[in-house]
N, C-alpha and C positions, 0 to 999 in steps of 0.2 A: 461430650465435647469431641471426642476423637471418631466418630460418625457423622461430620461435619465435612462434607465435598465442596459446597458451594457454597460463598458466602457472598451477599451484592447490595451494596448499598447504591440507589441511583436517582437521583434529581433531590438531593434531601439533602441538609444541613447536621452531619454526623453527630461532630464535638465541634470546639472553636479551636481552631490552631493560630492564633495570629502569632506573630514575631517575639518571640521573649528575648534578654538578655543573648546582644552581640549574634541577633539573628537563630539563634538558637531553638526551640521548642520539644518540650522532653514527650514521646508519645503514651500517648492515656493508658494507663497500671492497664487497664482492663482488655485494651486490645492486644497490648503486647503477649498479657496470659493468654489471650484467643491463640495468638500466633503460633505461640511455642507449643500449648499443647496440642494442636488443633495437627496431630500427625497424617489425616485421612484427608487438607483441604489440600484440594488439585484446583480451584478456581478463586481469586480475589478480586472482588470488583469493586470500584469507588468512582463512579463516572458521573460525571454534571452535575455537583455535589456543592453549586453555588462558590466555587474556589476555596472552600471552607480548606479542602485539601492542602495544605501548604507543599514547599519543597523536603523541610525539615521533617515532616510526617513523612512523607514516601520515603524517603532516605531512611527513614527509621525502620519503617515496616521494612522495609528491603533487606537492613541489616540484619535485621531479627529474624527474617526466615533465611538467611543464610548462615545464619549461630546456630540456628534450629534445624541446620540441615534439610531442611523442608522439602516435600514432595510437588511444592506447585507447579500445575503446567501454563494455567493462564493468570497472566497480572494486568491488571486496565487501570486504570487512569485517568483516562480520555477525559478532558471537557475539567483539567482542574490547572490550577496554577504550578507545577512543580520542576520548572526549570532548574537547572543548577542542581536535581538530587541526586546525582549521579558523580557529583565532581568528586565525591570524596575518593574514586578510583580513579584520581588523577594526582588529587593534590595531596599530600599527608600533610595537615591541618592538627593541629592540638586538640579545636575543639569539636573534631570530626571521628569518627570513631570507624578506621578502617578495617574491611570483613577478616583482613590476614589469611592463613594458608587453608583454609575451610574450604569442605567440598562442594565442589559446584553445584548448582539447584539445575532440577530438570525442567526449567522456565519452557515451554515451548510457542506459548503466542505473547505477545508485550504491545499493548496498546497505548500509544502515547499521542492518540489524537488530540488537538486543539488543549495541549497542556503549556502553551509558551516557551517551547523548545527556542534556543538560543545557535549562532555559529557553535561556540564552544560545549554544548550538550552533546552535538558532534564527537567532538576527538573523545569525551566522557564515555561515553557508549561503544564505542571505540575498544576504550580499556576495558568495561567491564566485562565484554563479553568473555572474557576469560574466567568469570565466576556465572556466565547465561550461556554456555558453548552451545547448549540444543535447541535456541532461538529458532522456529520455521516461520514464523509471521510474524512481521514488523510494521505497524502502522503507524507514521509521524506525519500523518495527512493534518491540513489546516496551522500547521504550523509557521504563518509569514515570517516568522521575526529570523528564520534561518536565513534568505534570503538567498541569493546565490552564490554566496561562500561555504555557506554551508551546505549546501547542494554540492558543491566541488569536492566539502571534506568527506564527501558521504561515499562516493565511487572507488577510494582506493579499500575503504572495509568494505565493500561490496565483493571488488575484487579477493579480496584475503577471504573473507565467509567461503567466497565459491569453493577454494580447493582446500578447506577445513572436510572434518568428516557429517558435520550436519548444514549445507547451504540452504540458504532462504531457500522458502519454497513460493512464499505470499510476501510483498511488497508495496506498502501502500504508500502515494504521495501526490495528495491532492492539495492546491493550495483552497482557501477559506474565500480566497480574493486575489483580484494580482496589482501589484505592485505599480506607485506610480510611477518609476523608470520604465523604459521601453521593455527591457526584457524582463517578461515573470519568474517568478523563483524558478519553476519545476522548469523552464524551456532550457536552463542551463542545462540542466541532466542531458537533453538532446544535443544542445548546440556545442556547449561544448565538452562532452565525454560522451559519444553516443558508440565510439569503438568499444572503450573502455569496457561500459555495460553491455552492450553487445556479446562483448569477449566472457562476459560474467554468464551472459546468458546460456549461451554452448554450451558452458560446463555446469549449469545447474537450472534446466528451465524452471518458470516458475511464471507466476502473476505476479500480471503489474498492473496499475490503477494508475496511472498519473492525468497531472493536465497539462496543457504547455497554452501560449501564446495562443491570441484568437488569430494564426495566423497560415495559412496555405503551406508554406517554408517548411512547414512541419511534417506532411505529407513523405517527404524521403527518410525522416527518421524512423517514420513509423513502418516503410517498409521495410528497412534495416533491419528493426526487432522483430518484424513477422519472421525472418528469416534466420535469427539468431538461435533460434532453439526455444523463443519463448512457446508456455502452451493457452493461457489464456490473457487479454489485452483488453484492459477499459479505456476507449476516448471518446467516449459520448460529448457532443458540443463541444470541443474544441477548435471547433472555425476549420473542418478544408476544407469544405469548396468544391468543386470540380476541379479546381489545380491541384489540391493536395490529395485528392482521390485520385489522379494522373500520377503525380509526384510518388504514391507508394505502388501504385499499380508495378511502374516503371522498375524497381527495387526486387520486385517478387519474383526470384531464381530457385529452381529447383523447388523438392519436397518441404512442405512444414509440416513445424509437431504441433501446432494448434487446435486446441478442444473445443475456446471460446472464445468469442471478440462481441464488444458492446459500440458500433459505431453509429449510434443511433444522431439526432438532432448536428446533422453537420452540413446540410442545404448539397448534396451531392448530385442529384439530379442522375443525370443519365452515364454520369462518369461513374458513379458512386455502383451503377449496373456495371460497367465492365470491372471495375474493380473486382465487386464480389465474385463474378461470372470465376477470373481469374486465379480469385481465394479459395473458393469452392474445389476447382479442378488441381490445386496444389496438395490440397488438406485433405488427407485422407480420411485422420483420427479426427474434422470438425465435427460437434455435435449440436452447437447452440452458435445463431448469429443473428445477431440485436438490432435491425437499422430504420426504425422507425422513424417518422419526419427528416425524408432527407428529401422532400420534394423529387420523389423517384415517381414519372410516369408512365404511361402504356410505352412511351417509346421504347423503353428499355424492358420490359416485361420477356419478349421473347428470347433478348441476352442472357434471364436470369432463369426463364424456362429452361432453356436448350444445356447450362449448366448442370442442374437441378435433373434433367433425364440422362446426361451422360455421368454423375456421378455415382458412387458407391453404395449407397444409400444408409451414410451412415447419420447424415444430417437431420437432426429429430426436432429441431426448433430455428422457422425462420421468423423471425418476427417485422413485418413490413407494413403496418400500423401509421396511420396519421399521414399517408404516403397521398397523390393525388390519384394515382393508378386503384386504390382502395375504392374509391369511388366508382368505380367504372360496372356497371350493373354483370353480373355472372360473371363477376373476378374470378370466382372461386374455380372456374371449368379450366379455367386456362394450366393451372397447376394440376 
């Protein structure tokens, strides 16, 4: 048992957790004995497990390896229902059984994709991390029911993580879908905290995966972050356009620490060429740039050339795929 690193239960039906007495569910003898003696597991996984997962159950397992003092670094989740497991480091409950003064686990990745995270799973997460302090990646992507409040409550711990002694390093927040109010969950994050995170990024770059609005308006946020210190940036398909390929153009002052960026499917056309042109000549450390189907043609080929000869040559992946200049017979000579 204690030779036991990785343990992963995935697309299956474990045990049954449904609801017992006053919401309650006591977790099965068996895995709890996994937990505790299980000294050598550094990974727990339980992802797309049909919801079988309850809240009560992760809350349990949670407990138990921080009784256990436990060595874990990665805990997932993803794809189960267990909102609310977290609250019990908020609320002191009778029938909730709090971790108390025990030492912090060396948690370092937390997947809580598409688990029904709530506003108030927010401030929960929040508190805990004072029992998860070496948190580097956070995934609460496909999570809609946050909505944009809980977007808002998400910026001031962002802020506190940065000048902690372990700040995010990975950041994920994609929505599933967006919402039928004009503005989508994640366009808050930009629209309204884009200093905020910004000011977060400075002091700890890091990846970021978001989505925002299918909306051009976005374009300036995104040059924002290029310049904030981030090092790598996913917004594939999120709608800019040739204005919001202008709109981040415009934003991009000075050096960036940027390794990656995925701005693939965003119909950029011939903007979407000076943009990069621009990217390229800022980013010394780029190494990978994603921008396939943006309707980029020959017009802009020589923009992305003449980049491409005057840079560093650090850039080891451009990917310009499903493009209409693709087509164009002995593409290949011009680069």
């Amino acid at each position: 048992m204690n030779v036991i690193k990785t343990f992963s239960i995935k697309r299956s039906s474990p045990f049954y957790t449904g609801v017992g007495f006053n919401g309650f569910c006591p977790l099965p003898h068996y895995l709890e004995s996994f937990l505790k003696s299980s000294r050598s597991l550094t990974t727990l996984i339980f992802s797309n497990n049909n919801k079988d997962i309850y809240y009560t159950t992760a809350r349990l397992m949670l407990e138990t390896l921080l009784e256990a003092e436990s060595g874990l670094h990665v805990l997932d989740f993803s794809g189960n229902n267990v909102c609310l497991f977290l609250s019990h480091f908020r609320y002191n409950s009778s029938n909730l059984i709090y971790p108390g003064n025990k030492r912090p686990i060396s948690l370092r990745v937390l997947n809580l994709r598409a688990t029904d995270l709530q506003e108030d799973d927010i401030d929960c997460l929040s508190h805990s991390m004072i029992h998860m302090p070496y948190v580097k990646v956070l995934n609460l992507s496909d999570n809609d029911m946050l909505q944009d409040k809980g977007i808002e409550m998400l910026i001031p711990y962002l802020v506190e993580k940065s000048i902690s002694y372990t700040p995010l390093a990975e950041l994920y927040l994609e929505p599933r879908s967006y919402l039928r109010s004009q503005e989508a969950i994640y366009g808050s994050l930009y629209i309204k905290g884009p200093a905020q995170v910004s000011l977060y990024c400075k002091k700890s770059p890091m990846c970021l995966c978001l989505s925002s609005p299918k909306n051009s308006e976005f374009g300036k946020y995104l040059g924002d972050f290029l310049c904030s210190g981030i090092i790598a940036i996913d917004v594939r398909e999120v709608g800019l356009g040739s204005c919001g390929f202008q709109g981040a153009e415009r934003e991009i002052h000075g050096e960036l620490s940027l390794v990656s960026i995925d701005i693939s499917c965003n119909k950029g056309g011939v903007t979407m060429g000076n943009f990069l042109s621009k990217l390229i000549s800022k980013s010394a450390k780029l190494i990978s740039v994603k921008a396939s189907n943006n309707r980029v043609s020959m017009e802009a080929l020589p923009t992305i050339c003449s980049c491409l000869n005057a840079g560093n040559g650090k850039l080891e992946h451009l990917d310009l795929k499903r493009n209409p200049l693709c087509d164009e017979p002995d593409i290949a000579y011009c680069f």
